[in-house]
N, C-alpha and C positions, 0 to 999 in steps of 0.2 A: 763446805756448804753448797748443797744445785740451789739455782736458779731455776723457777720456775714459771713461765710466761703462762698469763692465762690464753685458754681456746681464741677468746672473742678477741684481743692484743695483737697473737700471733695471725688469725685469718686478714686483719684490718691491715697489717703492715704487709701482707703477701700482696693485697689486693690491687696498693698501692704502687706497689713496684712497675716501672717500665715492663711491658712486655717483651717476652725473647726473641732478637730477628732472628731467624732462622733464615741459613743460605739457601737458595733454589739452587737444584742441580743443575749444570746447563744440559740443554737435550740432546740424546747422543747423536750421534752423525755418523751415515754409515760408509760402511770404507769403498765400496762400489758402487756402479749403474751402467745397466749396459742398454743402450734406445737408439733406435734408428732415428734418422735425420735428414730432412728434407728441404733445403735450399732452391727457393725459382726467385728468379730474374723473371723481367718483361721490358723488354726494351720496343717502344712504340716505332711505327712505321714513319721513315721519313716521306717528307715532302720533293715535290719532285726537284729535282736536282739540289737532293740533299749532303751529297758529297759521298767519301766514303767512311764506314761507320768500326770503330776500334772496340773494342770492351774488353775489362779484366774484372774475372769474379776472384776472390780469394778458395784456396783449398785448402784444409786441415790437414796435419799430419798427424805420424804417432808419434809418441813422446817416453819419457817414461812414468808419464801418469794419465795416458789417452792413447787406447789402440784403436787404431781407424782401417776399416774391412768393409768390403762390401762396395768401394768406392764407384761410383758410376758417373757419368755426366751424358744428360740427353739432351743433343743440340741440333736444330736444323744443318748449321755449320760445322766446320770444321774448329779444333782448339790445339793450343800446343800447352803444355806445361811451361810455368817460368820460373825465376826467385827473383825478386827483388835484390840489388845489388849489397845493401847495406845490412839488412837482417834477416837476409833470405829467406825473406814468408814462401811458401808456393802459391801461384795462382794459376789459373786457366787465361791464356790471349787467347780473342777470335777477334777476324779482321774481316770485312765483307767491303766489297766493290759497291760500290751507287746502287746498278742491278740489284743485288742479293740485300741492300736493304732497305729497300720498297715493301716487304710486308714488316711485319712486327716480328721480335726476334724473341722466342721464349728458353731458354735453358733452364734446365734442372739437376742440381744436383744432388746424389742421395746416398748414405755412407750409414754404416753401423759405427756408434762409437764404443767400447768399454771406457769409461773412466772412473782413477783410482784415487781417492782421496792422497791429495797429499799434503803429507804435515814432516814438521821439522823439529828436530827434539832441541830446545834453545840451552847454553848452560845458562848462571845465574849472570845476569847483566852486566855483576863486577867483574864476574870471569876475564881470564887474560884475554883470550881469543880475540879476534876481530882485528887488532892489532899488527900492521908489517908492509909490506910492497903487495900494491895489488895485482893479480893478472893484466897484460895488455889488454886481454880480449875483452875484460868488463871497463875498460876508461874510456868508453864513448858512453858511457851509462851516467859517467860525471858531467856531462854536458849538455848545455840549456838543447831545449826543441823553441821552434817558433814560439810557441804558445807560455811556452814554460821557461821563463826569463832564470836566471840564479842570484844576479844580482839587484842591488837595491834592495825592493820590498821584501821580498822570497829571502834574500839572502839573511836581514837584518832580523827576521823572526825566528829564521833558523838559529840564530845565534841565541838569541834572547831564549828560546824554547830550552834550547840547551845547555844554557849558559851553568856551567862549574861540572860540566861529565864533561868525561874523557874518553868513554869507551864505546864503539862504535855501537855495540847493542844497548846501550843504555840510552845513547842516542837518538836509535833507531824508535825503543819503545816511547821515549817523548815525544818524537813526533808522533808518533800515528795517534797516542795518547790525546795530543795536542787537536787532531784532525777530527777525529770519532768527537771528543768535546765539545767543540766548537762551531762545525759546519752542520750544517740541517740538511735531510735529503728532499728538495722540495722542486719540482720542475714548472712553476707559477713563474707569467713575466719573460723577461727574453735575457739572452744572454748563456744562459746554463746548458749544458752538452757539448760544447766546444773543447772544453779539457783547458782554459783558461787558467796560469795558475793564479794572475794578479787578480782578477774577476770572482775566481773563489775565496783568495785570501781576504779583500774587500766584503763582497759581499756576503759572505758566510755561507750560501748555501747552493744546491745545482745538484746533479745526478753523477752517478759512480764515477763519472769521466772528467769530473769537478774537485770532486774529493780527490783522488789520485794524481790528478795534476799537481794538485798543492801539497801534497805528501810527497810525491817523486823532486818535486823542484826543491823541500826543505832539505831531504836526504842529500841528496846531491849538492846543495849548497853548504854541507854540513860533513861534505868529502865522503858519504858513502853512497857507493854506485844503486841505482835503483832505475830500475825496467818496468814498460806500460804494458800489459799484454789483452788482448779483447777476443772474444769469444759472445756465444749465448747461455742467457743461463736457464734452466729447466725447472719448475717449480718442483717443490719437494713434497706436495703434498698429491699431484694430477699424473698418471700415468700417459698420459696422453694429450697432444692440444695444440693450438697455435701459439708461438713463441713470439710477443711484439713487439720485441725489440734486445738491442747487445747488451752485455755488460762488459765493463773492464776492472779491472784489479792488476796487482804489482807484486814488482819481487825487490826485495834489499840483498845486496853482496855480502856476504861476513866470511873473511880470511878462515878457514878452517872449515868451516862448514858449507858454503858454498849460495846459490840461490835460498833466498829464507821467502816464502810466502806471506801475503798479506790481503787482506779486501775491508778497507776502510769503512767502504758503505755499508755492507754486510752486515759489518760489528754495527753501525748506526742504526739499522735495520731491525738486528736483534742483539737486545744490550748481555742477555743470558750468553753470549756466545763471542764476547767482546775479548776475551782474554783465549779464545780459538783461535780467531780470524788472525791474529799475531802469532805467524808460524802454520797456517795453516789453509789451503781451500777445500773446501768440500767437492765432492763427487759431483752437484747437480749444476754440471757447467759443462762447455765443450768449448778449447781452444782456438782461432781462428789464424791471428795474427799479432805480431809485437811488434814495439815502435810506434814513434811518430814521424811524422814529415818525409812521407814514403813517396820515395822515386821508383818506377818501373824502368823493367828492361826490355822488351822495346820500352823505352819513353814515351809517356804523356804530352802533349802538347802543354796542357793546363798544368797549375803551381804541384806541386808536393800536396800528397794527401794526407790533411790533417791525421787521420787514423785509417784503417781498411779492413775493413766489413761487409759496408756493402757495396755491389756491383757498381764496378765506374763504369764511365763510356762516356767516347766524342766521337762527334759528326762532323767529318770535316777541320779537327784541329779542335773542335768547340766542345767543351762540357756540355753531357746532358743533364738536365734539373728534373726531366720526368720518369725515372725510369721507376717501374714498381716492383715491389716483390713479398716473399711471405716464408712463412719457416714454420716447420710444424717436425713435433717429434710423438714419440710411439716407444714408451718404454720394452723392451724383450721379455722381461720380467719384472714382477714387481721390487719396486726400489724396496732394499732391503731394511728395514728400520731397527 
């Protein structure tokens, strides 16, 4: 015997139905960009018998997902190259007598970068991987920064977050899971941009340097190594412009496979692209420097610097709090979409 449903039955119970979600694609992201880049400092004229005046800018290198060409530095003074003792960033020293700095000190520097998307092919979470004796070179990667305490707060969320895995990439993806969830990108109020992790775990919300704090301090209290690294990022949609300010983003250690990429804020930023940013940065950035609680060589008079981006300088032993500066890039071609 058919069963036969009438027209008017069968349209009424279609009608009814939940509608279909349909997934959005996320937008592709292209594998290059190559733009020039232009870094000035301004460091004001001291007062008369202002002492003598120190400065250190950061310089980029090339990597293997950033070739840097073209590199120039225009300075009244003279600079030497340096590293940094613990994560040897490179940076420019210039050192001036009392004399030499009586007028205002302006440097500029200005570099082409290529940079290459880089992504990391993950296996599946349960995978064995990740698992065994870590490298020497990444277990300072397991240990707190100033800012970035591991135990107590930090530690006991880490736990709770993770609580019944075992496996370091499963780990890995509940935190950041945990961080994108949870923390709001919102720079209102005081407090936020410090790279605080108790601050962000408390308060919930702060800029890239916020988010990352509390993601590197979970990983790490959860035994896998994870790295701060800061750069500028370049909007993806402008060939050209002023750049107003850094971003940071992080890397997690996994045995076998090596630095895994990640940018928390990013994913909060754009939800389409949440399941990217795990494993993955995009091209429209440029490297600067990695680490926290940076000691120069020559030596600072002043504490360890929270992170290093921009131009330090003392006068006399003393931190300066005015120094100004600006950052503008100029695509070479257009970013490719």
């Amino acid at each position: 015997m058919q069963l036969r449903i009438p027209l008017l039955v069968f349209l009424f119970v279609l009608a009814a139905m939940p509608p279909a979600v349909c997934a959005q694609p996320a937008p592709a992201v292209p594998a290059t960009r190559t733009f020039d880049f232009e870094y000035v400092a301004r460091i004001p004229a001291a007062d008369p018998g202002g002492g003598k005046l120190r400065v250190w800018i950061p310089v980029p290198e090339s990597d293997r997902y950033q070739s840097i060409s073209r590199l120039r530095m225009e300075s009244p003074a003279g600079y030497v190259l340096h590293r940094d003792p613990e994560y040897k960033n490179q940076y420019a020293y210039l050192e001036l007598a009392e004399e030499g700095s009586k007028a205002p000190l302006v440097v500029r520097l200005k570099f082409r970068v290529a940079r290459r998307e880089h992504k990391v092919r993950l296996p599946a979470a349960s995978a064995n991987g990740g698992q065994g004796k870590l490298p020497r070179e990444v277990m300072r990667f397991l240990q707190p920064d100033k800012l970035v305490p591991l135990r107590g707060q930090i530690s006991a969320l880490a736990e709770q977050e993770t609580e019944g895995l075992t496996r370091p990439l499963e780990k890995a993806r509940a935190i950041y899971d945990y961080v994108v969830r949870t923390m709001k990108y919102d720079k209102s109020g005081e407090g936020w941009g410090r790279g605080d992790a108790i601050y962000a775990c408390t308060v919930r919300k702060g800029n890239c340097t916020d988010f990352h704090a509390l993601l590197i301090g979970m990983m790490r209290a959860a035994g896998i190594p994870a790295r701060f690294e800061i750069g500028f990022p370049l909007p993806a949609g402008k060939r050209e412009g002023e750049v107003t300010g850094y971003h940071c983003w992080a890397q997690f250690y996994l045995l076998g496979i090596g630095w895994v990429p990640v940018d928390a804020s990013e994913a909060w930023k754009q939800p389409a692209l949440r399941d990217y940013f795990f494993g993955a940065h995009d091209p429209h950035r440029v490297l600067f420097t990695r680490g926290r609680d940076i000691r120069f060589n020559p030596a600072q008079e002043g504490e360890a610097l929270n992170y290093f981006i921009y131009p330090y300088a003392e006068r006399n032993g003393m931190p300066l709090n005015d120094i100004a500066w600006e950052f503008r890039f100029r695509d070479v071609r257009a970013a490719p979409r």
